[in-house]
N, C-alpha and C positions, 0 to 999 in steps of 0.2 A: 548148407545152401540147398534147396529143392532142384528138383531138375528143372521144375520150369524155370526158375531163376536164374538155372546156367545155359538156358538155351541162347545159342551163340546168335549178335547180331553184327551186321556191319556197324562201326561207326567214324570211322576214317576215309576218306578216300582221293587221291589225286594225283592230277599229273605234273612233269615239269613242261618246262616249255617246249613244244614238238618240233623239228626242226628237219631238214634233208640233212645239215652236218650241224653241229653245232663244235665248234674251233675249238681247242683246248680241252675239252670233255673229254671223260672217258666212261665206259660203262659203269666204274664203280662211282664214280662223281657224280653222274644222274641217277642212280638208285639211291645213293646217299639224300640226295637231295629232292627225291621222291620221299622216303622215308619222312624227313623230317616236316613235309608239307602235310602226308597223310595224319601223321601224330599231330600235328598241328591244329591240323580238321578238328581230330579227334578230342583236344584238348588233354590230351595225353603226352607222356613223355620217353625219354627210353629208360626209366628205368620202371613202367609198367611193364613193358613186353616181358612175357617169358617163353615165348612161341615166335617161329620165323621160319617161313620157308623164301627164300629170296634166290634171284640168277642173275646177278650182274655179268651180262655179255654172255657167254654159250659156254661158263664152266660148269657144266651139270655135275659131276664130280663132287665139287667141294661148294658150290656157291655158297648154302646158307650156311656150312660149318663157317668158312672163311668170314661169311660177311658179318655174321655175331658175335664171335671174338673180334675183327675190326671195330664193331661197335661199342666193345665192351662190354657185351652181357656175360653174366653170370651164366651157369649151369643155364637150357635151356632147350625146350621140343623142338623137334623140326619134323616138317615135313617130307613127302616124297616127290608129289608131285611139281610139276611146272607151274612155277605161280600162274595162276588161272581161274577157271571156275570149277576145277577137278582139285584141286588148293583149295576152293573155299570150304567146299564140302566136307576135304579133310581137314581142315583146321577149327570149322565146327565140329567137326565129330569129338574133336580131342580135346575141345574146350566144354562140352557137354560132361567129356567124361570124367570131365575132372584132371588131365592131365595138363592144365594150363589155363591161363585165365586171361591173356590180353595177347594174341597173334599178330604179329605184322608178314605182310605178303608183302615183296619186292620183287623188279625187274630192271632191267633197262638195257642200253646197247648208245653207244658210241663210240667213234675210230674204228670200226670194222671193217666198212665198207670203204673201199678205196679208188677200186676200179671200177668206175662209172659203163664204162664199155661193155660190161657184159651184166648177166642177172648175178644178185648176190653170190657172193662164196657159200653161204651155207644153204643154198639153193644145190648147189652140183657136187657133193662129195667126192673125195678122191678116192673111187676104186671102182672095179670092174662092170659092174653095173652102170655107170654113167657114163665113164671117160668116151667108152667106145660106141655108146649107143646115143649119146644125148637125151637121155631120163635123167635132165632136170625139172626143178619140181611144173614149174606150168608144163612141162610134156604128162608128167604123169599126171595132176588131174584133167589135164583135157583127154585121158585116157575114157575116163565114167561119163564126162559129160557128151563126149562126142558119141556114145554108145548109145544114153538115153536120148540122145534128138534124134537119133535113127530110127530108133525102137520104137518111139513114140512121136514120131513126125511132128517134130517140134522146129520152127522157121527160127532163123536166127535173129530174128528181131524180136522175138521174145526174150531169149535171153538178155540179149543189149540192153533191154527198156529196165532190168533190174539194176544191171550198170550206171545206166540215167538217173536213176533214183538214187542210188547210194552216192556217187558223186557231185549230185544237186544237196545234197543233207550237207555234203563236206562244201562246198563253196560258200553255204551260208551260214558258216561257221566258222568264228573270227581265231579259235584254236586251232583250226586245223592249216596243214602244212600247206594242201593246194584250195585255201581261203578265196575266193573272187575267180576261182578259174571253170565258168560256167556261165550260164547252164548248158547241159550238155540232154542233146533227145537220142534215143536208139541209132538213128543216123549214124549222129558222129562217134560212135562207138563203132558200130563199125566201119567206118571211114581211116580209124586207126588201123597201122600196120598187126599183119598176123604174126603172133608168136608162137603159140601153139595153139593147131585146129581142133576147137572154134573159137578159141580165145584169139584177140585182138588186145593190144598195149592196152586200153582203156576198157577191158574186162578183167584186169590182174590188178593185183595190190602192187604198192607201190613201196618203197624203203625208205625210212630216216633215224632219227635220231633223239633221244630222250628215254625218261623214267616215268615210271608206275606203282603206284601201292595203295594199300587197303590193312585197314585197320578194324579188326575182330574182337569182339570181349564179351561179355556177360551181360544180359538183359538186366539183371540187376545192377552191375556195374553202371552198365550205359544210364539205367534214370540217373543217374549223379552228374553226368556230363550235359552239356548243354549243344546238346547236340542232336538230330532225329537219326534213329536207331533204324538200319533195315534190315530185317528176319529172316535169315539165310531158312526157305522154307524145306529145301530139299534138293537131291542134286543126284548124278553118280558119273559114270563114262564107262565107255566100252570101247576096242579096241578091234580090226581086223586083222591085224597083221605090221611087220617091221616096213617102214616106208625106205625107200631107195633099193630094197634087195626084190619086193615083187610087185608086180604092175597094179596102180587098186583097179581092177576093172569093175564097170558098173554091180555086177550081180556079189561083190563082196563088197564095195563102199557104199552104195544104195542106202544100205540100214544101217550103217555107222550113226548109234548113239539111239539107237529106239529102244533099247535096252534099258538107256543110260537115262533117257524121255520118260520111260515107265514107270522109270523106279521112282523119278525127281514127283513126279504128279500126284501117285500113290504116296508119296511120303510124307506130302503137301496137304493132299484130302484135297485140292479145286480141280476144276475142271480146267479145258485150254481156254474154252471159252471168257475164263475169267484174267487171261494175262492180257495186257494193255500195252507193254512193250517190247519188241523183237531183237536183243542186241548179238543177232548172227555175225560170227567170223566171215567177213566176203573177203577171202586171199584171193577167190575167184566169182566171177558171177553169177553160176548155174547153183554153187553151193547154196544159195540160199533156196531155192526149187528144193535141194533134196532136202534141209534142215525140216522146211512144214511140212514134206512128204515122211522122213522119219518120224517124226515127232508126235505124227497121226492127226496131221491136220488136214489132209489132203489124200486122196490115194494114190501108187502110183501112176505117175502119165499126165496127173490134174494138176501137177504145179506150177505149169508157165499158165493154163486157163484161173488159177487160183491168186496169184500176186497180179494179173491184173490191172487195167482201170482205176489205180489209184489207191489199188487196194492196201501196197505196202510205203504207198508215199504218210508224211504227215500229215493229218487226218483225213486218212484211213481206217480200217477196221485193224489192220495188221502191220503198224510202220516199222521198220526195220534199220539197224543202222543209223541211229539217229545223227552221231558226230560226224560221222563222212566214214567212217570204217579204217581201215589197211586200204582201200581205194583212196581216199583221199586226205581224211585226219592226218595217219601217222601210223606205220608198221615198224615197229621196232624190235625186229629180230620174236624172240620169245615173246617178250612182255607185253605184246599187242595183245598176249591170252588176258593179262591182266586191264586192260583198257577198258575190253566190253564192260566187265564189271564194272569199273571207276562211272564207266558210262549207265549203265543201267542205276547205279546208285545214284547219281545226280536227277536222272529222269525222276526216279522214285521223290526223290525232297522237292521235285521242281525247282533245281538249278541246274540246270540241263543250258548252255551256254546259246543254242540255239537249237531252233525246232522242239523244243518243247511239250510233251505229248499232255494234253490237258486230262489233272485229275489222275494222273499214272498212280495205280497200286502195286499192281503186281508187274514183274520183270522177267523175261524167259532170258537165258546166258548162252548161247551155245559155243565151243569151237573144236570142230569137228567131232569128236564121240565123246565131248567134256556137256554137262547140261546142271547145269545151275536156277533155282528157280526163289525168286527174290522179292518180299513185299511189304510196305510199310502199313 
């Protein structure tokens, strides 16, 4: 087989049904059942896979050994990373090189979350770094954001209005968890109670419940399927530092992923100008300001003047977060990494459930220093 032939494309992709709990479930029951929908897409089966990286629930440890022998696979690749867009890159990498020819990406999370009363358990680790200081995670990134609106005299109605925007995408979106709960303007963003300053309840993502996966294989394989193939173009991730042990302050999270931005672009040969849809991680609001400010689409300082007037709403130049995000779709522990994708693939075919980006080719991935870059 030529290399062009084995260059790796999506051809799988979906979610199950999102939910704040879903009764009965458990992490590996909605990854199971993620799986069998993305293969479904795919019109594939499991006894194509020979590649898997998968995390049902937060056992990073063993997930994908566990969950391929639960499947029944034979001998098989896996990956390293956190099914994601940092997964997809490597699971193209491995299906290029020959070390595998049809990859499933898995996730999900149910029964986790119990105690409604306070932010997630894998929000606040147990040890010394949090217990006593309260660096859970919205403390620490309101750490970078509250730094750059000082720096850069930035009103907090800017930020809000990002929040308005990704929240307005999830209300008129019949998959997502908070579906009809809208419209919402800058206002009532901050009208919401303070969690961490500047963040407000309704500048943070939000937690539920459900699976994710994505199915990978051979451009040649894919013309046999009846199904449209999307062209993993290029990708990488960078990293600052262990999160919970030191504070991200602005001047080390800022460029989280312009490394990772460079490489995906260069590897791609397009320009930014040529991506059509933005499917940013928003855990928090302001991360989407830094996502076009690393990625070189803005310089720093110009990203509350750059998202803008409509700029990153549905048609706009720049829409972002199409399904409602972790704001409003559906955050499900890990596997929300794998959503943007599922998301940016549907945009790409135009089955995108709502909001619909017309004539979408090309897809930017991000979450946090992970950059995927995607196009049919």
């Amino acid at each position: 087989m030529s290399r062009a032939s084995r260059r790796a494309v999506i051809i799988g992709a979906s979610n199950t049904r999102q939910a704040r709990t879903l009764p009965g479930e458990t992490s590996g029951s909605v990854t199971l059942a993620a799986t069998r929908l993305a293969l479904g897409d795919a019109g594939l089966d499991l006894a194509d896979v020979d590649g898997l990286t998968a995390l049902p629930g937060l056992d990073y440890a063993s997930g994908s050994d566990a969950f391929g022998y639960a499947l029944g696979l034979p001998t098989f690749w896996t990956g390293r990373a956190v099914p994601g867009p940092a997964a997809v890159v490597e699971a193209a990498q491995a299906i290029e090189w020959g070390l595998c020819d049809t990859v499933l990406l898995a996730g999900g999370q149910a029964g986790l979350y119990t105690d409604r009363g306070s932010v997630a358990p894998w929000t606040r680790p147990s040890h010394e770094f949090i217990e006593c200081w309260g660096l859970m995670t919205p403390a620490e990134w309101a750490l970078s954001a509250r730094e750059y609106m000082h720096r850069y005299s930035v009103k907090p109605e800017r930020i809000a209005y990002i929040a308005s925007v990704i929240r307005n995408n999830g209300s008129r979106n019949p998959e997502a968890v908070y579906h009809g709960r809208g419209p919402f303007t800058p206002d009532d963003i901050l009208a919401s109670r303070m969690i961490a300053d500047p963040y407000h309840l309704l500048d943070c993502c939000t937690t539920s419940e459900g699976g994710s996966a994505v199915v990978l294989t051979t451009a040649e394989r894919a013309r046999d399927l009846d199904r449209t193939g999307v062209e993993v173009l290029g990708g990488g991730w960078d990293s600052w530092g262990p999160s919970y042990t030191h504070p991200p302050t602005y001047d080390r999270a800022a460029t989280w992923g312009r490394k990772a931005g460079a490489a995906a672009f260069a590897r791609a040969g397009i320009s930014r100008d040529d991506v059509d849809v933005f499917e940013f991680y928003d855990n928090f609001s302001w991360e989407i300001v830094r996502y076009f400010e690393a990625l070189g689409y803005c310089e720093a300082g110009e990203g509350p003047d750059f998202v803008a007037e409509g700029a990153i709403e549905v048609g706009g130049r720049y829409p972002v977060v199409t399904d409602g995000g972790t704001m409003s779709h559906s955050h499900t522990g890990e596997s929300q990494r794998l959503q943007r994708v599922v998301q940016a693939v549907r945009q790409l075919r135009g089955e995108s459930a709502a909001n619909q980006v017309p004539d979408a080719r090309v897809a930017v991935v991000t979450v946090v220093g992970e950059v995927v870059l995607l196009g049919v």
